[in-house]
C-alpha positions as CSV (number, residue, x, y, z in Angstrom):
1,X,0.0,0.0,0.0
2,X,1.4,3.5,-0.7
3,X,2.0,5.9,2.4
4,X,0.0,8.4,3.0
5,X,1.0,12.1,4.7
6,X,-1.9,13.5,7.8
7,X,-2.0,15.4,10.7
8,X,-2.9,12.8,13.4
9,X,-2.6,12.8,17.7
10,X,0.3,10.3,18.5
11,X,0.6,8.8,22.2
12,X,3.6,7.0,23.9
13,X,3.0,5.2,27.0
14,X,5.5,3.7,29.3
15,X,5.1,1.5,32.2
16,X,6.5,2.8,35.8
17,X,7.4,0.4,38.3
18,X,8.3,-2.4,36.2
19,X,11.8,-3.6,38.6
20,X,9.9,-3.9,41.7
21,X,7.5,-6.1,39.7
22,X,9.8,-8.5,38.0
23,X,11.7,-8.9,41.0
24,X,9.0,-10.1,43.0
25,X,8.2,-13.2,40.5
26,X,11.9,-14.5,40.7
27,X,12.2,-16.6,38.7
28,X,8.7,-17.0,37.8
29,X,8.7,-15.6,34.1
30,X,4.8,-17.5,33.2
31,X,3.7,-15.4,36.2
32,X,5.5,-12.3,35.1
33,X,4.3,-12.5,31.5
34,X,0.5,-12.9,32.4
35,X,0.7,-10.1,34.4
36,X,2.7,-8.3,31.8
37,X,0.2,-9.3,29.5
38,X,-3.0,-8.2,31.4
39,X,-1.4,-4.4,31.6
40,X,-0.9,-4.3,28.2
41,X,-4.5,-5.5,27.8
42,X,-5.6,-2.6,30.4
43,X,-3.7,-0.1,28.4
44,X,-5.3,-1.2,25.0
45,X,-8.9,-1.2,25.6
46,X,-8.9,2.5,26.0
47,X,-7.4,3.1,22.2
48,X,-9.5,0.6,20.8
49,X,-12.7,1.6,22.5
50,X,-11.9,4.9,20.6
51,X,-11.1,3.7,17.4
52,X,-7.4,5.0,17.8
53,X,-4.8,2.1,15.7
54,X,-2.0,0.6,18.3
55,X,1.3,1.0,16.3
56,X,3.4,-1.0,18.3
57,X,4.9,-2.3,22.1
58,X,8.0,-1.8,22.5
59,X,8.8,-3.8,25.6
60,X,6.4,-2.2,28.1
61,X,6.2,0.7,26.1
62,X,3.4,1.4,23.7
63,X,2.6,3.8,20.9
64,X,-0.9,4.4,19.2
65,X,-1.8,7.3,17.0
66,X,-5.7,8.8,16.3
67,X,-7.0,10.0,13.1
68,X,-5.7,6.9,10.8
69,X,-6.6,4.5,10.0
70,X,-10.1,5.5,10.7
71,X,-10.9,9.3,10.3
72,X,-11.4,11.3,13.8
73,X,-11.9,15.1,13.0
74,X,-11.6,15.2,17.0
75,X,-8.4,13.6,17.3
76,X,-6.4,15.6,19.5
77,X,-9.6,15.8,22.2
78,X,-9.8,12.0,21.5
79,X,-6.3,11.3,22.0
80,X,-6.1,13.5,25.5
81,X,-9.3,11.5,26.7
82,X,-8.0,7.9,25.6
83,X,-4.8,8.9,27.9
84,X,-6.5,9.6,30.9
85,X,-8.8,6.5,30.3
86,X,-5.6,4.5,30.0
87,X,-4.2,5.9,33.4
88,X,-7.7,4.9,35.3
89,X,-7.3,1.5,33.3
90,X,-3.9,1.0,35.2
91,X,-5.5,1.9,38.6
92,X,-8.4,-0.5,37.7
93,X,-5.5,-3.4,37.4
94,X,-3.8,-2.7,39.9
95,X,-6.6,-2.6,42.4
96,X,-8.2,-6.2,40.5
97,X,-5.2,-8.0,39.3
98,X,-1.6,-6.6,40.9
99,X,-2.4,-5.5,44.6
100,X,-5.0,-8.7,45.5
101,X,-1.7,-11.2,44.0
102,X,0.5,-9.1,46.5
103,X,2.9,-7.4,43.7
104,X,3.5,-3.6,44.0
105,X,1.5,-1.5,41.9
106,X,2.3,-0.1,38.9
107,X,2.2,3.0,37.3
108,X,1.7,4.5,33.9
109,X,3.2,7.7,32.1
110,X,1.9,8.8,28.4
111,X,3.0,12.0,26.6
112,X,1.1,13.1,23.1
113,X,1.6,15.8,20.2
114,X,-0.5,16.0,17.4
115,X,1.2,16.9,13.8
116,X,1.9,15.4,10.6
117,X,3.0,12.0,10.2
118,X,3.6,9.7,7.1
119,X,1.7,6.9,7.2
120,X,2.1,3.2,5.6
121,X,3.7,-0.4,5.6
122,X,7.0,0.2,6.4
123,X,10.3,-1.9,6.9
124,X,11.9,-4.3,5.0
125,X,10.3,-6.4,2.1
126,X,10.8,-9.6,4.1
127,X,8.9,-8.0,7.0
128,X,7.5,-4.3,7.5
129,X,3.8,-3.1,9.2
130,X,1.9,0.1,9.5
131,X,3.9,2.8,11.2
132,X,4.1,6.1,11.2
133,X,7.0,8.2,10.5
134,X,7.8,11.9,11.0
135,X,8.9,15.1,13.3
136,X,5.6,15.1,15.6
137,X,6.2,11.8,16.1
138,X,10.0,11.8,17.6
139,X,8.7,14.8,19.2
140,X,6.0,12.7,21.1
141,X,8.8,10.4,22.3
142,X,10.8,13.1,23.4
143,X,7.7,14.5,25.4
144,X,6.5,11.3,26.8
145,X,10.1,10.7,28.2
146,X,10.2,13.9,30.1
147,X,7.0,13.3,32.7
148,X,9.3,11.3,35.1
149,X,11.7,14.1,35.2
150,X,8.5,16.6,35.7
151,X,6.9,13.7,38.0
152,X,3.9,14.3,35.6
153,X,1.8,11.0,35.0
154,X,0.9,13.0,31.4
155,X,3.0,15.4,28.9
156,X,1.1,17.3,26.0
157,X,2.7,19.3,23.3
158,X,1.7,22.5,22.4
159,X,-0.5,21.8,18.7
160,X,-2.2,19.2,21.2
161,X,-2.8,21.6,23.8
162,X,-4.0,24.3,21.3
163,X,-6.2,22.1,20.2
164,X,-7.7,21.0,23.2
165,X,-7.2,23.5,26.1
166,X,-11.0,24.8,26.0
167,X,-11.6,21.1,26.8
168,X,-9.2,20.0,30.0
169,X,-7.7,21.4,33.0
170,X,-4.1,22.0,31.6
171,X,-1.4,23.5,33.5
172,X,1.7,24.3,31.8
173,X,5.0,22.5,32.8
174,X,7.5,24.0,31.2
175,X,8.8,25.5,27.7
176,X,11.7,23.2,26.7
177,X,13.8,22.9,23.8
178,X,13.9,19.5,23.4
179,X,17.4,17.4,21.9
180,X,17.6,17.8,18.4
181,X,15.6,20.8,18.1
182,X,16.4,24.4,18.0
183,X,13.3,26.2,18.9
184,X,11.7,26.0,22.4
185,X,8.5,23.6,22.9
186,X,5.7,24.6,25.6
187,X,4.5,21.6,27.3
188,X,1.4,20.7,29.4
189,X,-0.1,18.3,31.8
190,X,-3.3,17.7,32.1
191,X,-5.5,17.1,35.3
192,X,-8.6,14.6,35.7
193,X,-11.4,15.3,37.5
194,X,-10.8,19.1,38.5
195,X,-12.1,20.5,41.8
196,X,-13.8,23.9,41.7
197,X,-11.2,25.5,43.7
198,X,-8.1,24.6,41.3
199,X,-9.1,27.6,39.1
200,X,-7.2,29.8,41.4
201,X,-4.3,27.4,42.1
202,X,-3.9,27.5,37.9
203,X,-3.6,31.5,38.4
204,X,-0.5,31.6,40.6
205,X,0.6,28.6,38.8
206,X,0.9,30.7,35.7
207,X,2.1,33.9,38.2
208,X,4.9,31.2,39.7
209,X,6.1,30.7,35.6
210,X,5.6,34.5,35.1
211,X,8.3,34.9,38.0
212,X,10.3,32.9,36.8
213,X,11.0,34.0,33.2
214,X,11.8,37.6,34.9
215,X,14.2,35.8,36.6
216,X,12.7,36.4,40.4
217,X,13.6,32.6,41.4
218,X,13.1,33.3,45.0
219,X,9.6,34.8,44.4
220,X,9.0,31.8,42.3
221,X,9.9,29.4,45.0
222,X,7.9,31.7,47.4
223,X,5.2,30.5,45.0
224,X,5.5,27.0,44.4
225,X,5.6,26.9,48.5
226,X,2.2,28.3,48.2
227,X,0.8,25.8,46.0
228,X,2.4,23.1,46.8
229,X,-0.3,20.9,48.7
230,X,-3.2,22.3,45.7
231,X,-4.1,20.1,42.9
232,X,-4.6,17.5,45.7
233,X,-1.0,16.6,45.6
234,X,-1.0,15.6,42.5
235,X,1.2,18.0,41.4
236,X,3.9,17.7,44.5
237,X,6.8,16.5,42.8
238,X,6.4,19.1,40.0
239,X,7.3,21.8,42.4
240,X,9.9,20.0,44.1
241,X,11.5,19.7,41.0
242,X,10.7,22.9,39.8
243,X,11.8,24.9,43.8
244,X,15.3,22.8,42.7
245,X,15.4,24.3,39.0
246,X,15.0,28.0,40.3
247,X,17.8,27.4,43.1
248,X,20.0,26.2,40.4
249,X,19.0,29.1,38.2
250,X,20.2,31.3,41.0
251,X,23.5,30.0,40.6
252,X,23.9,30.9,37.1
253,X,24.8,34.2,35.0
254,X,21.8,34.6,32.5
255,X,22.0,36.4,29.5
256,X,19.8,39.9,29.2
257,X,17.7,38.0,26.3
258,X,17.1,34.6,28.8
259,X,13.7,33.6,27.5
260,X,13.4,30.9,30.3
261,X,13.6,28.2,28.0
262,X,15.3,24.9,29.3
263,X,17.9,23.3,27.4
264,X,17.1,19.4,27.3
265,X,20.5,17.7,26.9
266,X,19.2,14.2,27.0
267,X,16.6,12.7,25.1
């Protein structure tokens, strides 16, 4: 079949936890498979329930993209909504399945960007499938790599976020120039199930980031102090990480044009 070229949503996700796991089968591989197995089953039902196409696993990794095969003029809001489906699916297995056996839970990151991708049966003639190719897509990768760091459970790039953010409860993480790029990229999280009162948290969320980018770190700690316990918790380790970044930034001689954009040296 020949490749096509269309915008679609494209979602890594990546199991957390997966050491503690193994190591408590031992030597028990049958047992670690099946329950390797039934996570990969949790994670699927999600995509396919919204007609999004699984691409590949990649050990306990997985990538599906929206909008091909089958048509989804929504696919960016589809894609968002499948991830946080696929996160409840994981606490759903581990309260059913992982916890009642005795393992230690497990956890679940995804990141997503929507863009351009190139479409069709690729590899070699001897063996190929359908895959999708392109710059969104290694920028997905990138993204979805980054949430441990940020001690998000979900990254979003920015054309997903544009094209959603009337539809979730988005805060933004940071702008970052990811490796192999030169320009910076804004990224997102987004929150489930938003409480009346986190409106106001998001305001000196974005007045902590406003801080920061005119360079008043401590103010910007002073901030993330503040907010610290909102979100109900879930967004802790963000600010941990991000109280850490501005004391580092402290320490450094920033140019007069610093834009606040974060150099990613790994990928």
């Amino acid at each position: 079949k020949d490749g096509i070229k269309k915008e679609v949503s494209i979602v890594f996700s990546d199991l957390r936890g997966f050491t503690p796991l193994g190591e408590s089968f031992g030597n028990d591989v049958k047992g670690l498979t099946r329950i390797m197995n039934g996570y990969m089953d949790a994670i699927t039902q999600p995509v396919l329930d919204a007609d999004g196409m699984i691409i590949k696993y990649i050990g306990d990794a997985s990538m599906h993209i929206h909008n091909a095969p089958i048509d989804d003029p929504e696919h960016a809001k589809t894609a968002i909504t499948t991830g946080l489906k696929m996160l409840k699916a994981v606490e759903k297995f581990n309260e059913e399945v992982v916890i009642p056996e005795g393992r230690p839970p497990v956890g679940m990151g995804w990141g997503c960007n929507t863009g351009l991708g190139y479409i069709g049966e690729m590899g070699s003639t001897k063996r190929h499938s359908y895959d999708v190719l392109g710059d969104a897509v290694s920028t997905a990768a990138r993204v979805e790599s980054k949430c441990k760091e940020y001690g998000c459970l979900c990254l979003v790039g920015e054309s997903t976020y544009e094209a959603t953010k009337d539809d979730f409860f988005y805060l933004k993480i940071d702008d970052l120039q990811v490796k192999g790029k030169s320009v910076g990229l804004s990224i997102y999280t987004v929150l489930d199930d938003a409480k009346p009162g986190w409106a106001a948290t998001q305001k000196h969320h974005a007045q902590m980031h406003n801080l920061y980018r005119m360079k008043l770190f401590d103010e910007a700690i002073q901030q993330c102090n503040l907010i610290k316990r909102g979100f109900d918790g879930k967004m802790e380790k963000y600010y941990d990480m991000w109280i850490e970044r501005c004391e580092y930034m402290k320490t450094q001689k920033l140019p007069q044009d610093w834009n606040g954009v974060f150099v990613a040296t790994s990928k």
